[in-house]
C-alpha positions, 0 to 999 in steps of 0.5 A: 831494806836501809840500803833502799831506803837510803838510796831512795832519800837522797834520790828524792833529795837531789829531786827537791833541791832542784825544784827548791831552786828553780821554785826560788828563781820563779818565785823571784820573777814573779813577786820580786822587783829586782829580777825583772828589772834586771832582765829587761829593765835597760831596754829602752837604752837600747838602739833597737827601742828606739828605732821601734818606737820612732817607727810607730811614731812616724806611722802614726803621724802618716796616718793622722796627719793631713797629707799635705803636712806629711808631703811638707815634712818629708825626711825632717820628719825622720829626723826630729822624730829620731832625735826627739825619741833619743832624747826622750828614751834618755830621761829619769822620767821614762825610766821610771815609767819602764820599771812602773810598767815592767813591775804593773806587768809582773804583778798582773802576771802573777795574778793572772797565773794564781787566777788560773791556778785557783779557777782552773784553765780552758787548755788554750795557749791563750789562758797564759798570754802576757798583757803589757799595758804601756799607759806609764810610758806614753803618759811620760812620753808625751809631755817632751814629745809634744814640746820637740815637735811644737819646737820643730813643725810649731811655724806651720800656721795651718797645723794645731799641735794639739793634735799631736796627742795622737802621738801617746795614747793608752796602749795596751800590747798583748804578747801570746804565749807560744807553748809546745804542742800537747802542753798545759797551762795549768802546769805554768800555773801550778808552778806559779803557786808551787814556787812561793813554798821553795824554802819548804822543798829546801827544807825537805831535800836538806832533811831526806838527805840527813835520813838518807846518810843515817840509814844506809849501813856502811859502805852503802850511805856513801854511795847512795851519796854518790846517786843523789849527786849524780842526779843532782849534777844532772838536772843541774847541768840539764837546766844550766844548759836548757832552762837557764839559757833559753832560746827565744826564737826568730822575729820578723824584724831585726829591730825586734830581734835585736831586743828578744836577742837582748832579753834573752842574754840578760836572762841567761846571765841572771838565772844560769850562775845559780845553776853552775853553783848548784851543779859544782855543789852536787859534783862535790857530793858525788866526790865525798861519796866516793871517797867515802866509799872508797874508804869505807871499803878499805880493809884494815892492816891486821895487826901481827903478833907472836914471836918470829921464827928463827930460821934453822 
């Protein structure tokens, strides 16, 4: 009966150690800043961001300008758009109306998965789509857009450089979730609220782990060792390899892709390392346990005694 109960404490604190970091690491994307800034926050360095942004600038300006500027504009448009757009990408100020977005982002996100968890879910894929609100962006952007473009198109008597405010308006862009067939999101969302208590599954795992060596008798203590750190290594390698590096899939455009492409490596490079660390030190338990068994298993020398006979 020890000898279950010991294989079963540590089994199940392989289970928790797992989820306590996994649970820190959501915890950390969705109520910490630095995660978040970290992934994503350089994107607007990017080559691809700017080649996106400058197309939706010059659509717009196809669209709401009169033909007729668009017609005398031609290919300068491209080009002081382009330049425009590079300088504009490149200022304190933009990046600090990136990181107030990325961070409005993730609060509203969070809020938006305890709403979830606290009211329950319709089922639909839609109940976790992410709303990324641009406001801070296009407010920062405006001031020097308008500037460059008064400078560039200003000599064009019959153009008002007022109207380039169409330029940064309130933009609001909605990313669906895309999630497997069969899924729920109330599990995204129970995860969510599971996280912030990761210290507490740490805790657990460290405690089933002491109950788990103190029950198992003799040799067994080491080898219930040695199965709590073979599903440990694992999950972790499992996680290391999947969760940890995922993959976000294919978009309809390189510019886009670049940037998926971008955020992907950044994720991997924040979140996987705690997994190659959590991984080598299961592996360092599975080594303990069979050393440990090993010795444990070694019979004693058994000391000799008596005289020794003189051969005749």
């Amino acid at each position: 009966m020890r000898q279950v109960l010991s294989v079963t404490s540590l089994l199940l604190a392989a289970l928790l150690a797992a989820s306590s970091l996994a649970g820190f690491q959501i915890n950390q994307l969705l109520r910490e800043e630095e995660p978040i800034r970290q992934i994503a926050g350089d994107l607007p360095e990017q080559d691809a961001f700017s080649r996106i942004v400058s197309a939706e600038l010059l659509n717009r300006m196809d669209s709401e300008l009169p033909s007729a500027v668009s017609s005398l504009l031609g290919d300068r448009a491209d080009s002081t758009v382009d330049s425009i757009v590079a300088s504009m990408l490149e200022n304190e100020r933009t990046a600090a109306a990136w990181d107030e977005t990325l961070q409005e982002t993730r609060g509203d996100y969070t809020a938006q998965l305890e709403g979830v968890f606290a009211e329950g879910t319709t089922g639909r894929a839609s109940d976790l789509d992410l709303a990324v609100d641009l406001g801070p962006m296009t407010e920062a952007m405006t001031g020097p857009l308008r500037e460059g473009l008064d400078s560039a198109l200003g000599w064009l008597p019959f153009l008002d450089t007022s109207s380039f405010e169409f330029l940064a308006p309130e933009v609001v862009v909605d990313v669906e979730a895309t999630l497997e067939e069969g899924a729920d999101p109330y599990t995204w969302a129970l995860l969510a609220a599971v996280s912030e208590h990761w210290l507490v599954l740490a805790a657990l795992s460290g405690f089933l782990v002491v109950v788990g060596l103190l029950l198992g008798p003799g040799r067994s203590r080491w080898l219930a060792l040695t199965l709590g750190g073979l599903l440990a290594l694992g999950l972790g390698l499992w996680i290391a390899l999947t969760v940890a590096s995922p993959e976000f899939g294919a978009m309809p455009d390189e510019s886009s892709q670049s940037l998926v492409d971008h955020v992907q490596q950044r994720f991997t490079e924040w979140a996987q390392p705690a997994w190659w660390v959590f991984s080598g030190a299961a592996g360092a338990a599975v080594v303990l346990g069979l050393l440990g068994s090993v010795a444990a298993h070694s019979p004693q020398q058994p000391r000799r005694s008596g005289a020794r006979r003189e051969s005749v």
